[in-house]
Residue, then its C-alpha position, 0 to 999 in steps of 0.5 A: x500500500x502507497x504511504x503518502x506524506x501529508x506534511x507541508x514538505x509533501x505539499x511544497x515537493x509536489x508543487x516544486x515537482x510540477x513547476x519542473x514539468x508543467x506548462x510547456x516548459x523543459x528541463x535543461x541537463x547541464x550536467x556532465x562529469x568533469x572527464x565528459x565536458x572535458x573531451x566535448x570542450x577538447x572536441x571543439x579546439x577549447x582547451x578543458x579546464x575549471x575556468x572553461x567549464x564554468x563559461x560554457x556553463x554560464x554561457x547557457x544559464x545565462x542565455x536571454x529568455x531561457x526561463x521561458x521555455x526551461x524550467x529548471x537545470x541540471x548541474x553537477x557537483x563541480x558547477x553547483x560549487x562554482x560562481x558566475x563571473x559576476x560573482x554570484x554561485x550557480x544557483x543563486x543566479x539560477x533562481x534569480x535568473x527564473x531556473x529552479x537549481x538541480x544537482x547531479x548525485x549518483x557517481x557513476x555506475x560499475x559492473x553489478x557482480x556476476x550479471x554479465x555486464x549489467x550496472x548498477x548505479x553508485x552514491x548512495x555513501x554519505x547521500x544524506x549529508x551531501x543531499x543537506x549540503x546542496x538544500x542549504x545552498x539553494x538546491x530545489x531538485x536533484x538526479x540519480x541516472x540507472x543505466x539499462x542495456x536491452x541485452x543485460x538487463x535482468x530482473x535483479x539488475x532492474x531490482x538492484x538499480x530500482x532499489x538505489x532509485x527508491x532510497x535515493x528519492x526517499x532520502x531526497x524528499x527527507x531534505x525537501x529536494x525534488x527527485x528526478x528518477x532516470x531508468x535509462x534503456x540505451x539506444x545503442x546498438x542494432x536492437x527491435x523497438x519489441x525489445x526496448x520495449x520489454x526492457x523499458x517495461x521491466x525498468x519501470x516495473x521494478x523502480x515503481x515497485x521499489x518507490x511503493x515500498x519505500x514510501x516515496x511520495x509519488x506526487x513529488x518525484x519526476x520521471x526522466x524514462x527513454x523513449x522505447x525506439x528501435x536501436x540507433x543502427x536499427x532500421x527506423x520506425x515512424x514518431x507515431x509508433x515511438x510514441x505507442x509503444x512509449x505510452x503502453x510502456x508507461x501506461x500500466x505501470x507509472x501511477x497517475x499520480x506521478x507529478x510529471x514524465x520529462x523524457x530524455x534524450x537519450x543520443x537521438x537528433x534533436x528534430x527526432x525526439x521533438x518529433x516522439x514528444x510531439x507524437x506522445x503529448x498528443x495522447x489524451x489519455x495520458x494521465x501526467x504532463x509530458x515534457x523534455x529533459x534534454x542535453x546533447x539535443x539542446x546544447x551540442x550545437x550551441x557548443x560548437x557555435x561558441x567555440x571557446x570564443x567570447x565573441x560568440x557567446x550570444x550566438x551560441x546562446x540564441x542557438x540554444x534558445x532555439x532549440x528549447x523553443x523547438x523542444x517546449x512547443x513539443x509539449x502540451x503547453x496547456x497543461 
C-alpha cells in the first residue's frame, strides 16, 4: 500500500515537482562529469579546464529568455560549487535568473557482480549529508541516472538499480529536494523497438515497485524514462509508433499520480525526439504532463557555435534558445 506524506514538505515537493514539468516548459541537463565536458570542450579546439567549464556553463544559464521555455537545470557537483563571473554561485543566479537549481548525485555506475555486464548505479555513501549540503545552498531538485542495456538487463539488475532509485528519492524528499528518477534503456546498438520495449517495461516495473515500498511520495518525484525506439543502427520506425509503444510502456505501470514524465534524450537528433514528444503529448489519455529533459539535443550545437570564443557567446546562446523553443512547443503547453 502507497504511504503518502501529508506534511507541508509533501505539499511544497509536489508543487516544486510540477513547476519542473508543467506548462510547456523543459528541463535543461547541464550536467556532465568533469572527464565528459572535458573531451566535448577538447572536441571543439577549447582547451578543458575549471575556468572553461564554468563559461560554457554560464554561457547557457545565462542565455536571454531561457526561463521561458526551461524550467529548471541540471548541474553537477563541480558547477553547483562554482560562481558566475559576476560573482554570484550557480544557483543563486539560477533562481534569480527564473531556473529552479538541480544537482547531479549518483557517481557513476560499475559492473553489478556476476550479471554479465549489467550496472548498477553508485552514491548512495554519505547521500544524506551531501543531499543537506546542496538544500542549504539553494538546491530545489536533484538526479540519480540507472543505466539499462536491452541485452543485460535482468530482473535483479532492474531490482538492484530500482532499489538505489527508491532510497535515493526517499532520502531526497527527507531534505525537501525534488527527485528526478532516470531508468535509462540505451539506444545503442542494432536492437527491435519489441525489445526496448520489454526492457523499458521491466525498468519501470521494478523502480515503481521499489518507490511503493519505500514510501516515496509519488506526487513529488519526476520521471526522466527513454523513449522505447528501435536501436540507433536499427532500421527506423515512424514518431507515431515511438510514441505507442512509449505510452503502453508507461501506461500500466507509472501511477497517475506521478507529478510529471520529462523524457530524455537519450543520443537521438534533436528534430527526432521533438518529433516522439510531439507524437506522445498528443495522447489524451495520458494521465501526467509530458515534457523534455534534454542535453546533447539542446546544447551540442550551441557548443560548437561558441567555440571557446567570447565573441560568440550570444550566438551560441540564441542557438540554444532555439532549440528549447523547438523542444517546449513539443509539449502540451496547456497543461
Amino acid at each position: 500500500m502507497l504511504v503518502v506524506m501529508t506534511t507541508p514538505t509533501a505539499t511544497a515537493l509536489a508543487h516544486l515537482a510540477q513547476q519542473l514539468t508543467s506548462g510547456g516548459r523543459g528541463i535543461l541537463a547541464a550536467d556532465e562529469s568533469i572527464k565528459t565536458m572535458s573531451s566535448r570542450l577538447e572536441q571543439e579546439g577549447i582547451t578543458a579546464s575549471a575556468t572553461t567549464r564554468r563559461d560554457y556553463r554560464e554561457l547557457l544559464l545565462t542565455a536571454d529568455g531561457l526561463s521561458r521555455w526551461i524550467s529548471g537545470i541540471i548541474l553537477c557537483d563541480e558547477t553547483f560549487g562554482q560562481d558566475l563571473a559576476d560573482g554570484r554561485p550557480f544557483p543563486i543566479a539560477a533562481r534569480a535568473l527564473g531556473l529552479l537549481p538541480g544537482i547531479k548525485v549518483d557517481t557513476g555506475t560499475t559492473a553489478l557482480p556476476g550479471h554479465g555486464g549489467a550496472l548498477i548505479t553508485e552514491g548512495l555513501d554519505g547521500l544524506g549529508t551531501r543531499l543537506a549540503s546542496y538544500a542549504e545552498r539553494g538546491a530545489a531538485f536533484a538526479k540519480w541516472r540507472a543505466v539499462f542495456d536491452v541485452h543485460t538487463i535482468t530482473p535483479y539488475a532492474a531490482g538492484a538499480n530500482g532499489h538505489a532509485l527508491a532510497r535515493y528519492a526517499a532520502l531526497c524528499q527527507q531534505h525537501a529536494i525534488v527527485p528526478i528518477v532516470e531508468p535509462e534503456v540505451l539506444c545503442t546498438g542494432g536492437h527491435s523497438l519489441a525489445a526496448s520495449a520489454k526492457a523499458t517495461g521491466l525498468a519501470l516495473s521494478a523502480l515503481f515497485t521499489e518507490l511503493v515500498d519505500a514510501g516515496v511520495d509519488l506526487t513529488g518525484i519526476v520521471l526522466k524514462p527513454n523513449f522505447v525506439t528501435p536501436g540507433l543502427d536499427a532500421p527506423a520506425v515512424s514518431p507515431a509508433e515511438v510514441a505507442a509503444a512509449t505510452f503502453e510502456a508507461l501506461r500500466d505501470r507509472v501511477p497517475a499520480e506521478v507529478a510529471g514524465i520529462a523524457f530524455l534524450s537519450g543520443g537521438h537528433p534533436t528534430a527526432n525526439v521533438c518529433e516522439f514528444l510531439r507524437e506522445l503529448a498528443a495522447l489524451d489519455e495520458r494521465p501526467w504532463p509530458v515534457t523534455s529533459s534534454f542535453g546533447r539535443a539542446l546544447v551540442s550545437s550551441a557548443l560548437h557555435t561558441w567555440g571557446g570564443a567570447t565573441t560568440e557567446v550570444t550566438a551560441a546562446q540564441q542557438v540554444l534558445i532555439d532549440n528549447c523553443q523547438t523542444a517546449s512547443h513539443s509539449t502540451d503547453q496547456a497543461q
